[in-house]
Steps between C-alpha positions, in 0.01 A plus 500: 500500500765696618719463123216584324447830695893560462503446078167705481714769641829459293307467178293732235154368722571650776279755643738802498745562210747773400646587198842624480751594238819323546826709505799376428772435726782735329250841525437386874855550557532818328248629649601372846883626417299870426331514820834372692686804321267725545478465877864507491542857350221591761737362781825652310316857508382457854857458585613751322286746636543350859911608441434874364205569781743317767819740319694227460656499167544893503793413758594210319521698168673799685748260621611353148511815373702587771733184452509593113662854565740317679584279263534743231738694715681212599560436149610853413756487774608197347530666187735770650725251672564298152552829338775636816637132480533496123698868546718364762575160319606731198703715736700244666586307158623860332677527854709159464512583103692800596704316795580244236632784261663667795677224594597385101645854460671485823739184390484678151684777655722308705582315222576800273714696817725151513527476142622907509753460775619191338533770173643762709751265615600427187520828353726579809732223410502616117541857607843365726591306152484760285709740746742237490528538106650827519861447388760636774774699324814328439343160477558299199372142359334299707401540870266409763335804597268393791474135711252445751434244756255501775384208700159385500358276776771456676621199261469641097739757402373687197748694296481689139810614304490806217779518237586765256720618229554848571619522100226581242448290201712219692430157332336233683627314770471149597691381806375364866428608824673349781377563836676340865349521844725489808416497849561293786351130620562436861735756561753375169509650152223393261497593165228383239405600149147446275347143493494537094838678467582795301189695336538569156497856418463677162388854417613834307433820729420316791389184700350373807481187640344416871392168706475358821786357688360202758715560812625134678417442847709703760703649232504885541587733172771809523545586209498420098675541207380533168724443165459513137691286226568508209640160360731455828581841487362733820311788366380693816451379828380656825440403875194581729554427905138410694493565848 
């Protein structure tokens, strides 16, 4: 009794009926998405208008502004500090650029003031010469006209020789020079000459020969003695005492 009550209910002979249009599922959940949105933005706006009656985002706004300024001058500053640094950088490397040069024409000079004495020197020692070439009067042929020794270091004895011919238009001369040391080697006579004998000397007006004597150990130098010869012959000769 009971089922038959129950399918007179469910079906078209049932007492009450309604007729609906069926909607399909896709515009039920657009429309439900539309109403969800559109109580959102309600919500969003009450919010919103909660924060500006409340004044809460006029401080928050003041604040970034605030913080903005900041940055901006922070960045400025920054700006000037690359700029100074980039001036001081450029500074300090045209500093050492000039230190650099300073120092380059510094041994330059030093380099050039040796070099001059060292010219000076020489231009001494050539002025000495050429005094020496002045003929004395009464001399004739050949003749030694200056000898020089000096010791150097204690050990080398350097010495230079200048020979003439006081004559003019004399014809050449070839002979040697022939020099001898003497001194004294543990108190007793020492006598010594150069290690590759007589130099060979040729010239017309004039001639110089010089070299370095090496000293032996504990031998001390008086004097020496220069000659010139010719063949075996003895040209000119003269003596020079040290000490």
């Amino acid at each position: 009794m009971r089922l038959r009550l129950l399918r007179r209910r469910l079906t078209i002979s049932a007492p009450r009926m309604a007729v609906r249009s069926a909607m399909p599922w896709p515009v039920r959940w657009a429309v439900a998405a539309i109403v969800l949105g559109f109580c959102a933005a309600i919500a969003l706006w009450a919010f919103e208008l909660g924060k500006d009656i409340a004044g809460l985002d006029r401080g928050t706004k003041e604040e970034l502004q605030h913080v903005r300024a900041e940055l901006e001058s922070l960045h400025a500053e920054l700006e000037q500090v690359k700029v100074a640094r980039d001036k001081a950088q450029s500074v300090a490397n045209t500093a050492d650029t000039l230190v650099s040069l300073g120092k380059a024409s510094e041994e330059k000079l030093a380099s050039q003031v040796k070099q001059l004495q060292a010219e000076n020197q020489t231009l001494r020692d050539d002025l000495g010469f050429f005094e020496r070439l002045i003929p004395s009067s009464g001399v004739e042929g050949v003749a030694i006209r200056g000898l020089q020794a000096d010791l150097v270091n204690g050990k080398d004895l350097k010495w230079q020789v200048l020979v003439i011919q006081a004559s003019k238009n004399a014809a050449e001369f070839n002979g040697r020079l022939e020099l001898t040391f003497s001194g004294q080697l543990n108190g007793k006579p020492w006598t010594g000459t150069l290690a590759n004998g007589a130099q060979v000397l040729s010239f017309k007006q004039y001639g110089r020969l010089q070299g370095v004597f090496e000293v032996p150990a504990q031998v001390v130098i008086r004097s020496v003695v220069a000659k010139v010869l010719e063949g075996t012959a003895v040209r000119a000769t003269q003596s020079l005492k040290l000490q």
